[in-house]
Structure formats: structure tokens, C-alpha cells
BANU-342304 format. One record per atom (N, C-alpha, C): x, y, z; chain. Coordinates in nm, 2 decimals, always signed. Atoms other than C-alpha are relative to their C-alpha. Last residue first. Example, Ala and Ser with C-alpha at 12.3 -4.5 7.8 and 13.67 -1.06 7.14 Angstrom:
[site [-0.09; -0.11; +0.00]; A]
[site [+1.37; -0.11; +0.71]; A]
[site [-0.08; +0.11; +0.08]; A]
[site [+0.09; -0.12; +0.00]; A]
[site [+1.23; -0.45; +0.78]; A]
[site [+0.09; +0.12; +0.00]; A]
***
This chain:
[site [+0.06; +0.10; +0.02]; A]
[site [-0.35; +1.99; +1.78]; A]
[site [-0.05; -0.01; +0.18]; A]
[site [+0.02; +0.03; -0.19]; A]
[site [-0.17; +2.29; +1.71]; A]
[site [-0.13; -0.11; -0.01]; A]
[site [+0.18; -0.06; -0.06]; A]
[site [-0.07; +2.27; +1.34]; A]
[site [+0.01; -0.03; +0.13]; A]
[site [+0.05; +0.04; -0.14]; A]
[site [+0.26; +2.22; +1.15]; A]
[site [-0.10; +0.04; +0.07]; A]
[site [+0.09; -0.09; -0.10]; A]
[site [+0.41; +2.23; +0.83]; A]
[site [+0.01; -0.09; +0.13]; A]
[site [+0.01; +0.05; -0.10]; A]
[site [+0.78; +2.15; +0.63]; A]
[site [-0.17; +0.06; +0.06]; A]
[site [+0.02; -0.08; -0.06]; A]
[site [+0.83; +2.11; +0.29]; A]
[site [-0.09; -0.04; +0.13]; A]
[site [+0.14; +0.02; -0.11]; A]
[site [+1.05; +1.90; +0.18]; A]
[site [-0.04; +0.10; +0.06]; A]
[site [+0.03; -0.13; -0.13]; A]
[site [+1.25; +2.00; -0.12]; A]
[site [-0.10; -0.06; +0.05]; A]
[site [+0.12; +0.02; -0.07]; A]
[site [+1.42; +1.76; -0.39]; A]
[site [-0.01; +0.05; +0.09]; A]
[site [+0.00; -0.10; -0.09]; A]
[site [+1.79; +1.85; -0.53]; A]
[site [-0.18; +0.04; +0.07]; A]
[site [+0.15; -0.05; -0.02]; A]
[site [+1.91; +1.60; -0.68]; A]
[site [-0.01; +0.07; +0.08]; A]
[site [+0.02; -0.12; +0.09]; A]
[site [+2.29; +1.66; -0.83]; A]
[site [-0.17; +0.03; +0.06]; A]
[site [-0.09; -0.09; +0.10]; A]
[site [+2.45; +1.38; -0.62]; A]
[site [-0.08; +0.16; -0.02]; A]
[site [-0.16; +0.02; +0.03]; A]
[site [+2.19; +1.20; -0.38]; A]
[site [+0.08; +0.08; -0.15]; A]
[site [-0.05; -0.05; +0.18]; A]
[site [+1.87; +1.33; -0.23]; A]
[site [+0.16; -0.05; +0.00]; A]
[site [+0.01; +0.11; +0.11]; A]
[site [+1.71; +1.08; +0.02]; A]
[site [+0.07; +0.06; -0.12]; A]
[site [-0.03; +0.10; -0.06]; A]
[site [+1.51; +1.33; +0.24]; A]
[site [+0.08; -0.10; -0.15]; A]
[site [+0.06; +0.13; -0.02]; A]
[site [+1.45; +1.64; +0.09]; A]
[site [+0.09; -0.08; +0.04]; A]
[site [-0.04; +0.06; +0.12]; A]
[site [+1.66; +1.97; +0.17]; A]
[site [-0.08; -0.15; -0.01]; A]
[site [-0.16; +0.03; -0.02]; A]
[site [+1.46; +2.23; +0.37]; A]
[site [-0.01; -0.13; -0.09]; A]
[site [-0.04; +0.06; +0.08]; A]
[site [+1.18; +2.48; +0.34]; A]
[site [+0.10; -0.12; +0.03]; A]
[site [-0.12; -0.03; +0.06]; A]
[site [+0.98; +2.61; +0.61]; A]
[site [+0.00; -0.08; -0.09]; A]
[site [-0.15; -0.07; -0.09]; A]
[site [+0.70; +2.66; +0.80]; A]
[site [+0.09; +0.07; -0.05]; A]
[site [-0.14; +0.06; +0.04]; A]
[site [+0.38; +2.57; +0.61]; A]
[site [+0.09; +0.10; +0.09]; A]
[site [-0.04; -0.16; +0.11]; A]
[site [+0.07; +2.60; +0.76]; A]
[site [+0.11; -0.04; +0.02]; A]
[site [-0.17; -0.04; +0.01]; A]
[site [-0.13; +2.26; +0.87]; A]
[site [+0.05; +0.11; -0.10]; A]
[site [-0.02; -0.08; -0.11]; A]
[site [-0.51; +2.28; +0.96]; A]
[site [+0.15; +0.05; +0.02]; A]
[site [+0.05; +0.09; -0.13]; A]
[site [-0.70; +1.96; +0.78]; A]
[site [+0.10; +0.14; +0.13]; A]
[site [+0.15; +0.00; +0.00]; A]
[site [-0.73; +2.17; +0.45]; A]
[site [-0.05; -0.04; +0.18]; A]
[site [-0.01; -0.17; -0.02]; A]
[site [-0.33; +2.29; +0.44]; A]
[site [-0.20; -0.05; +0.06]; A]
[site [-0.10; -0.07; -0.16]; A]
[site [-0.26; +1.91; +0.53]; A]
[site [-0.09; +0.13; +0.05]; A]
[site [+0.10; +0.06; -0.11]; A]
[site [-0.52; +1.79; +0.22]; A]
[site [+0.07; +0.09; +0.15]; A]
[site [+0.17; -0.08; -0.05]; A]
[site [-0.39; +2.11; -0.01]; A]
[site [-0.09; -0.14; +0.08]; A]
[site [+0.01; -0.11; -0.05]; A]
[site [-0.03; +1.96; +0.04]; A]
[site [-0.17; +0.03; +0.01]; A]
[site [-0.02; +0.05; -0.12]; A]
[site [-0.05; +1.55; -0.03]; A]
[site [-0.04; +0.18; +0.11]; A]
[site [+0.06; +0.12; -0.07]; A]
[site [-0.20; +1.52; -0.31]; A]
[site [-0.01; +0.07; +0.13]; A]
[site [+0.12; -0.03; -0.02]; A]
[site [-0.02; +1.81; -0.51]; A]
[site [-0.14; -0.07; +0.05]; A]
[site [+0.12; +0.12; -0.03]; A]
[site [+0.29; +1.69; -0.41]; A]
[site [-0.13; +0.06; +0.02]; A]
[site [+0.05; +0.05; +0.12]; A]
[site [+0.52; +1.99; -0.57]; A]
[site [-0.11; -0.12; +0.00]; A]
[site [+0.11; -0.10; +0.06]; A]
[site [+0.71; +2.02; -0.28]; A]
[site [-0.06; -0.08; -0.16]; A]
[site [-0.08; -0.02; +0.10]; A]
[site [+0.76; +1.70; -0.09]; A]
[site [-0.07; +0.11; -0.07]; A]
[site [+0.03; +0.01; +0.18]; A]
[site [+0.58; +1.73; +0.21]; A]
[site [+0.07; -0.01; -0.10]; A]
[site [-0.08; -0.06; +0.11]; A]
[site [+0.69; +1.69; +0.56]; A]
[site [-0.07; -0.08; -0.13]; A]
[site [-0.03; +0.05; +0.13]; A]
[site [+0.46; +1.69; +0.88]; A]
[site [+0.05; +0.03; -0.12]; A]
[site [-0.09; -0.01; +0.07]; A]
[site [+0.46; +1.84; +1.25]; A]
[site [-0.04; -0.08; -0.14]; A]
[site [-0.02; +0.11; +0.04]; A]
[site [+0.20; +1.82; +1.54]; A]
[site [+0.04; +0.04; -0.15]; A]
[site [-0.03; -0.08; +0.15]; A]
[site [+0.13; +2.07; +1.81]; A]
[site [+0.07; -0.17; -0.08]; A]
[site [+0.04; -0.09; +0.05]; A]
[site [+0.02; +1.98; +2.13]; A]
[site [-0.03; +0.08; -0.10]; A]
[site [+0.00; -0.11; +0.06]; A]
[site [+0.13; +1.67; +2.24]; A]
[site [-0.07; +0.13; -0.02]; A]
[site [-0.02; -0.13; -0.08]; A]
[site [+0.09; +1.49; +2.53]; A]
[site [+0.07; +0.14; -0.14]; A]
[site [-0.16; -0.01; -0.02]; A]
[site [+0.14; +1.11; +2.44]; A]
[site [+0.03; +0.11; +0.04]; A]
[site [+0.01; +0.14; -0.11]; A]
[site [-0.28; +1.07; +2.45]; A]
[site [+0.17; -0.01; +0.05]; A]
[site [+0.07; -0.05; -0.08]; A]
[site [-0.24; +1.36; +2.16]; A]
[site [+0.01; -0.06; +0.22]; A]
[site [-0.04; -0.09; +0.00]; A]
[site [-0.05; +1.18; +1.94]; A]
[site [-0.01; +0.09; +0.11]; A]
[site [-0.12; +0.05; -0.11]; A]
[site [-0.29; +0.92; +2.01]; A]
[site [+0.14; +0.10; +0.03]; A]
[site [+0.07; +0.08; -0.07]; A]
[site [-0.59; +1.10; +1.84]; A]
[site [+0.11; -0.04; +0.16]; A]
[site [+0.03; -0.10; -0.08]; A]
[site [-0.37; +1.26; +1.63]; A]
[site [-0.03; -0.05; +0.10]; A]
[site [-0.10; +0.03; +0.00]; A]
[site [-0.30; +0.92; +1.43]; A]
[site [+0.01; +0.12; +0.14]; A]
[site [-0.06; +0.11; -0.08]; A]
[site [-0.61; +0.81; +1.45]; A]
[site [+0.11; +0.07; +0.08]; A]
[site [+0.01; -0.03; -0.14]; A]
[site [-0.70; +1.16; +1.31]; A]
[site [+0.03; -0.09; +0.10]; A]
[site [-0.06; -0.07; -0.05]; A]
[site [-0.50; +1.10; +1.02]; A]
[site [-0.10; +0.04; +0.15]; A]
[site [-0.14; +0.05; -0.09]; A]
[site [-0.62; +0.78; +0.97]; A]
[site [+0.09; +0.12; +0.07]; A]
[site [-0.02; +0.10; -0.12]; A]
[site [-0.94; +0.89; +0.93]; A]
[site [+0.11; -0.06; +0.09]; A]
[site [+0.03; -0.03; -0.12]; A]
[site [-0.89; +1.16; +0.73]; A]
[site [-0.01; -0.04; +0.09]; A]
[site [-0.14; -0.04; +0.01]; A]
[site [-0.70; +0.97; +0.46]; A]
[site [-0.07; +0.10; +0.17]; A]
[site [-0.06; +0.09; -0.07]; A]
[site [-1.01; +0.77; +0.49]; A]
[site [+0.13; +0.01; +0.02]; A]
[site [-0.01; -0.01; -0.15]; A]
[site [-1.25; +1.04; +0.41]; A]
[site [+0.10; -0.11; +0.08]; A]
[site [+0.13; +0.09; -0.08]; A]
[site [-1.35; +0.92; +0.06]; A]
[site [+0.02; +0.02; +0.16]; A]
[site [+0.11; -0.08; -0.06]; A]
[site [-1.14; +1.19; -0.15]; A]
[site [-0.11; -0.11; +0.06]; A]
[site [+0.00; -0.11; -0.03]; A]
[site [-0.92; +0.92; -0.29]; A]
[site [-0.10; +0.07; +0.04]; A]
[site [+0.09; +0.04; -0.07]; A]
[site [-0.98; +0.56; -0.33]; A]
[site [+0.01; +0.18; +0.07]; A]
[site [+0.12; +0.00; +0.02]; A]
[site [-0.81; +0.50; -0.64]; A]
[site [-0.11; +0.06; +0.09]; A]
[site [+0.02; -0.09; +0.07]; A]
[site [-0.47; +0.57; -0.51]; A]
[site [-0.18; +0.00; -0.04]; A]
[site [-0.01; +0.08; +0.15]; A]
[site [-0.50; +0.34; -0.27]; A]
[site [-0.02; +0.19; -0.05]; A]
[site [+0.08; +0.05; +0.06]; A]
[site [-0.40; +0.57; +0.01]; A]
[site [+0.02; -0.07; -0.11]; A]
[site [+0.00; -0.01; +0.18]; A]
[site [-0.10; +0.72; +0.19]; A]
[site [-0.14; -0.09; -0.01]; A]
[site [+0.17; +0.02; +0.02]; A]
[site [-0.02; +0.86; +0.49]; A]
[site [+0.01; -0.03; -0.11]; A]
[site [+0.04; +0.07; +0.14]; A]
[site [+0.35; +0.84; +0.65]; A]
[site [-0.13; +0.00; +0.05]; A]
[site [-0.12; +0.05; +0.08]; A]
[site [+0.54; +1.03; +0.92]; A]
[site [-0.01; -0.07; -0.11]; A]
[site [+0.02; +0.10; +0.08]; A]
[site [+0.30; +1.24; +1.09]; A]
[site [+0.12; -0.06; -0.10]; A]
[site [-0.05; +0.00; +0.13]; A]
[site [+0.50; +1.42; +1.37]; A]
[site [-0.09; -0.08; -0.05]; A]
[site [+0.03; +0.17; +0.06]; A]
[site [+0.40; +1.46; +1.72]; A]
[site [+0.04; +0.08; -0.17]; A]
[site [+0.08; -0.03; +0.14]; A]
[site [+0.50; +1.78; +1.95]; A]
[site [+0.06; -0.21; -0.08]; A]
[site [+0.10; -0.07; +0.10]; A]
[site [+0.50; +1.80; +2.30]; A]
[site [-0.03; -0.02; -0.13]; A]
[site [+0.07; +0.07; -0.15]; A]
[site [+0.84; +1.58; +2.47]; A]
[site [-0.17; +0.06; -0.03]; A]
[site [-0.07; -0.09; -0.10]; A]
[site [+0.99; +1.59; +2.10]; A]
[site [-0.13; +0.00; +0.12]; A]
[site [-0.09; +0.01; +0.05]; A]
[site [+0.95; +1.35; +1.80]; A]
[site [+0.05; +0.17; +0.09]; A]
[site [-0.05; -0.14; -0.08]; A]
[site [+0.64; +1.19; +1.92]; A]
[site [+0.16; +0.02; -0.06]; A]
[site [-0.05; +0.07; -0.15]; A]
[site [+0.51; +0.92; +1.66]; A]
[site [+0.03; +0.15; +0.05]; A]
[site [-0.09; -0.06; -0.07]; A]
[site [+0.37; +0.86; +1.34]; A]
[site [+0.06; +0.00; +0.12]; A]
[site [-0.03; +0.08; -0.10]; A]
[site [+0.14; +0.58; +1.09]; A]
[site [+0.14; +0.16; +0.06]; A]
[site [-0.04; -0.14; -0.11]; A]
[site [-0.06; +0.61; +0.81]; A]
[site [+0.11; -0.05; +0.16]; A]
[site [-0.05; +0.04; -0.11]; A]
[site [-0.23; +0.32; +0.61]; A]
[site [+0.10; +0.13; +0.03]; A]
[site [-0.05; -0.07; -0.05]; A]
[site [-0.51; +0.30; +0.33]; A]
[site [+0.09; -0.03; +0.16]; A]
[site [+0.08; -0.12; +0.08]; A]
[site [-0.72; +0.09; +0.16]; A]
[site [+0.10; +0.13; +0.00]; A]
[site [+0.00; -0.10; -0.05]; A]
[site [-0.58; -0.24; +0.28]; A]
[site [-0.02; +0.11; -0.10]; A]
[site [-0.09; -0.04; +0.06]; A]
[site [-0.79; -0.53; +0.12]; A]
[site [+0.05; +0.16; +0.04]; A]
[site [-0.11; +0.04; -0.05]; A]
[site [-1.00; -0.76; +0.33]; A]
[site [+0.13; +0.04; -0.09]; A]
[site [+0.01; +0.13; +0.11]; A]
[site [-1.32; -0.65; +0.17]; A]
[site [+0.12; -0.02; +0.02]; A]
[site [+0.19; +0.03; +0.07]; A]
[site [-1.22; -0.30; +0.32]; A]
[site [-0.02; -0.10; -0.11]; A]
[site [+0.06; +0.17; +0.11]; A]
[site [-0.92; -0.25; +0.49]; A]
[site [-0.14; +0.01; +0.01]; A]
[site [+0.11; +0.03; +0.06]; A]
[site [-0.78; +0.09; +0.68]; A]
[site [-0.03; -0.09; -0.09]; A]
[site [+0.02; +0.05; +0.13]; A]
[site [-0.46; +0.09; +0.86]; A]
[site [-0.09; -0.05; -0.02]; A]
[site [+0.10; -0.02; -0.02]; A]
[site [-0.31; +0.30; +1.14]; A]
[site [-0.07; -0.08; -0.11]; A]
[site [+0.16; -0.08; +0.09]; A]
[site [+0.00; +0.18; +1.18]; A]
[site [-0.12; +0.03; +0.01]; A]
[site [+0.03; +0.11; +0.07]; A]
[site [+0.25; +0.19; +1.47]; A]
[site [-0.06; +0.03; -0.11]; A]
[site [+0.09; +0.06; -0.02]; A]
[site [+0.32; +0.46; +1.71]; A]
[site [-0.09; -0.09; -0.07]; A]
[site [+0.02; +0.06; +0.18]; A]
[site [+0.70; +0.52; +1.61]; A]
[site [-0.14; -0.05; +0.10]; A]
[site [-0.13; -0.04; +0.14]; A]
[site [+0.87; +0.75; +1.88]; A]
[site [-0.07; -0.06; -0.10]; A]
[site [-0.01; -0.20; +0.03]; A]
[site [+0.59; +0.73; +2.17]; A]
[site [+0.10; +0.03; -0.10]; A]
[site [-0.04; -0.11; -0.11]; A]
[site [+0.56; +0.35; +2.12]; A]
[site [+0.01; +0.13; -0.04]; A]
[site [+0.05; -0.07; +0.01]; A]
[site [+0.42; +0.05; +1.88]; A]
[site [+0.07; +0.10; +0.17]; A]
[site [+0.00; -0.09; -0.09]; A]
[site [+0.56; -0.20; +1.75]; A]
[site [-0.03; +0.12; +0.01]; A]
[site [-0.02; +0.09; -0.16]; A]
[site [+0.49; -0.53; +1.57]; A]
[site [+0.03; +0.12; +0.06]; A]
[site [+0.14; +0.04; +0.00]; A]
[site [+0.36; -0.35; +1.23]; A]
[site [-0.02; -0.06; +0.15]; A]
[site [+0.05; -0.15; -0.04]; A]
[site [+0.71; -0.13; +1.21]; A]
[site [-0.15; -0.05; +0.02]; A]
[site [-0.01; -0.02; -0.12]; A]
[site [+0.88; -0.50; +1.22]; A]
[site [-0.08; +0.12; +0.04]; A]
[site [+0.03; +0.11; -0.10]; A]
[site [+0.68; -0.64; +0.95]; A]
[site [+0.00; +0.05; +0.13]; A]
[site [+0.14; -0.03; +0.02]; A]
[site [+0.71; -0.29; +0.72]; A]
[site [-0.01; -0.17; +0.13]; A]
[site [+0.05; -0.07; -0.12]; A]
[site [+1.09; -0.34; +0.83]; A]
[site [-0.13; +0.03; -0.01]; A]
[site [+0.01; +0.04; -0.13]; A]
[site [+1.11; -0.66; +0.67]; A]
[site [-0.01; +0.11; +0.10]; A]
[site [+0.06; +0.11; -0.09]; A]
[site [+0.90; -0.64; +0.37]; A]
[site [+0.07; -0.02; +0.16]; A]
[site [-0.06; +0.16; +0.00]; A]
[site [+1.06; -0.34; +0.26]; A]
[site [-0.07; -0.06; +0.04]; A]
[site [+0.12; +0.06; -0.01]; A]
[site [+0.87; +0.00; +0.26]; A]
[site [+0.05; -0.12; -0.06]; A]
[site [+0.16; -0.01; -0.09]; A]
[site [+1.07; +0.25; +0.39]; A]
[site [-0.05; -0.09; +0.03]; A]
[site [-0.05; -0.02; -0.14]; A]
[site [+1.44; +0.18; +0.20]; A]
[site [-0.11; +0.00; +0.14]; A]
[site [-0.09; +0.12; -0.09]; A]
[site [+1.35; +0.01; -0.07]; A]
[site [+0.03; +0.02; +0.14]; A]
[site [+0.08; +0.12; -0.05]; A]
[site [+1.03; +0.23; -0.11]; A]
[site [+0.11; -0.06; +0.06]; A]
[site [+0.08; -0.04; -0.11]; A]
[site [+1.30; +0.53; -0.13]; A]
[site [-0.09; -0.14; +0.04]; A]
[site [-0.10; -0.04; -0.10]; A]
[site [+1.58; +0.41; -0.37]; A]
[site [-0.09; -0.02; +0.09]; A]
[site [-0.05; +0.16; -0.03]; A]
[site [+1.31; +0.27; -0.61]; A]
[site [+0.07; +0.03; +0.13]; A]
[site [+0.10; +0.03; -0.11]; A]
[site [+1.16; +0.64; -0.58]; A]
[site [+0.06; -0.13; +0.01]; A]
[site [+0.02; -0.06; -0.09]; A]
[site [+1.49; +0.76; -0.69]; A]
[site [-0.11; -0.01; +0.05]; A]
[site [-0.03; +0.06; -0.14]; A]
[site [+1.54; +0.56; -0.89]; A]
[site [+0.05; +0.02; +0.07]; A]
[site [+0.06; +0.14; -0.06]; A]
[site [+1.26; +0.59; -1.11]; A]
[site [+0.10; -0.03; +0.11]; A]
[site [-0.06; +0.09; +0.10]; A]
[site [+1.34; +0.98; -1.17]; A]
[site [-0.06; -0.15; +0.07]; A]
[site [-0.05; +0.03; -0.01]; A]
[site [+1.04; +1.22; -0.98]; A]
[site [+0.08; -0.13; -0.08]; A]
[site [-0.09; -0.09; -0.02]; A]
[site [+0.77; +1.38; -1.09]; A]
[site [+0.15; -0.01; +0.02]; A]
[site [-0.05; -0.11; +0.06]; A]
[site [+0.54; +1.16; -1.25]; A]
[site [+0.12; +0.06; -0.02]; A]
[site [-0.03; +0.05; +0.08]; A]
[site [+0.60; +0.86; -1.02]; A]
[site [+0.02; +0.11; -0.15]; A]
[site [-0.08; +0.00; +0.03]; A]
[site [+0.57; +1.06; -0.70]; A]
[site [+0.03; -0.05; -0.13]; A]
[site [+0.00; -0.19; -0.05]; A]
[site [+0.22; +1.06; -0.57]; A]
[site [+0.14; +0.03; -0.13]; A]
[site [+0.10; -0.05; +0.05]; A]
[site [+0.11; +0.72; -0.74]; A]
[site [+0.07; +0.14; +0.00]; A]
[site [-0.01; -0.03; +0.15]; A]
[site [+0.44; +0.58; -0.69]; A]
[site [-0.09; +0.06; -0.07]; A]
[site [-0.11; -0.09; +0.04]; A]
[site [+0.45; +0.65; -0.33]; A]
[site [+0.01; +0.03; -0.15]; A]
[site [+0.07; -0.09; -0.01]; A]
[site [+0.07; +0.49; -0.29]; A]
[site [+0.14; +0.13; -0.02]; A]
[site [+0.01; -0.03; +0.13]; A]
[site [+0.23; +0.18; -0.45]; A]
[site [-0.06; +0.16; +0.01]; A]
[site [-0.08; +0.01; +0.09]; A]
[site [+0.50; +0.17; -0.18]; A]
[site [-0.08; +0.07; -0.15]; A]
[site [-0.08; -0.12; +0.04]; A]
[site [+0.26; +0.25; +0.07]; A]
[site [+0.07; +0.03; -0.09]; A]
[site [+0.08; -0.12; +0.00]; A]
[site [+0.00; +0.00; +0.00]; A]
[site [+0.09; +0.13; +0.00]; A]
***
């Protein structure tokens, strides 16, 4: 689910491998196993929607200072967009975020992810800042953009 919901977002914009790079590294079979067995204030597990026993959607963050939470991955079937289930997970994810003592809660966009920005901006997140994507090697030069909202 994440891997293909990366290719959805990213496949356009980005070279092939440079998403190859990224799934391999994320969304392996064996850390997706182990990220499924644990759950704590730094990585609070998945959140993950199925329907007709096929996952729909899956999400998943953690605390990343003694207050503030981070979302760290959301993604959807691609298909299955605008149905509320990107919202779902995202408030799961709040939800607990919250239960850990946050206040304010963090997430990074790639720019140019037109997916991913106007849902954030819609659910309450304003952009911060700029800084260098995750993952760039030689000459790439990919921008995460950074928001955040009081939660």
C-alpha cells in the first residue's frame, strides 16, 4: 500500500530511482513487518484501513519531541481518494499523538505533491519552512516542505 501509494504521488515527478531508492528503504517487507509489531511514543504503529480484506489506506507517526508529534507516512489506494479515509487515519494518528501529550503536530511534504499539500493545508497545517529532501543523492535537489498545526 505505501510503496504503491508513493508511486502514485511521485511517479510523474520524480526519476525511477529515486523512488526505487525510497520504497527500498521504507517499505521493505522486513521493516514494514517490524514497524507492524511495534508501537511507542517515537513510532506509534500503523493506522490501517481495509475493506473487503484489502488495505485501503495506512498512516502511521510518533512523538518527536516531549510536545509535539510528527505524521510520518499517509498514503491511500490511489483509487480511493477523497473518501474520508486519509482523514481517518490522520486523526487516529492525532488521536494518540495527543494521549502522548502533544500539542502541536509536524509533517513533511515534498514540494510539488499536489495530493498531499492542499489535504494538510485543508486539515489545519501551515507551512513553516523549506529544507533539503530526504534521500537526495549527487545533483538531486528535492524540497520538503515542512508544516505544522496545534492539535
Amino acid at each position: 500500500m505505501c510503496a504503491e501509494g508513493y508511486w502514485a504521488i511521485y511517479g510523474d515527478t520524480h526519476p525511477k530511482e529515486y523512488i526505487n531508492r525510497i520504497v527500498s528503504e521504507f517499505y521493505n517487507i522486513d521493516r514494514i513487518s517490524e514497524e507492524v509489531t511495534v508501537s511507542n511514543r517515537h513510532w506509534g504503529g500503523y493506522f490501517v484501513a481495509i475493506e473487503n480484506e484489502k488495505v485501503v489506506g495506512a498512516g502511521g507517526g510518533g512523538m518527536i519531541g516531549e510536545t509535539t508529534g510528527e505524521v510520518f507516512v499517509l498514503y491511500l489506494d490511489p483509487t480511493r481518494r477523497n473518501e474520508g479515509i486519509g482523514t481517518w487515519i490522520l486523526n487516529a494518528i492525532t488521536f494518540q499523538q495527543k494521549k502522548f501529550g502533544a500539542d502541536e503536530q509536524w509533517v513533511s511534504v515534498q514540494k510539488g505533491n499536489q495530493k498531499g499539500i492542499p489535504f494538510y493545508e485543508a486539515k489545519g497545517f501551515s507551512f513553516k519552512y523549506e529544507k533539503e529532501g530526504y534521500g537526495n543523492e549527487k545533483e538531486e535537489k528535492f524540497v520538503s516542505l515542512r508544516y505544522c498545526r496545534p492539535i
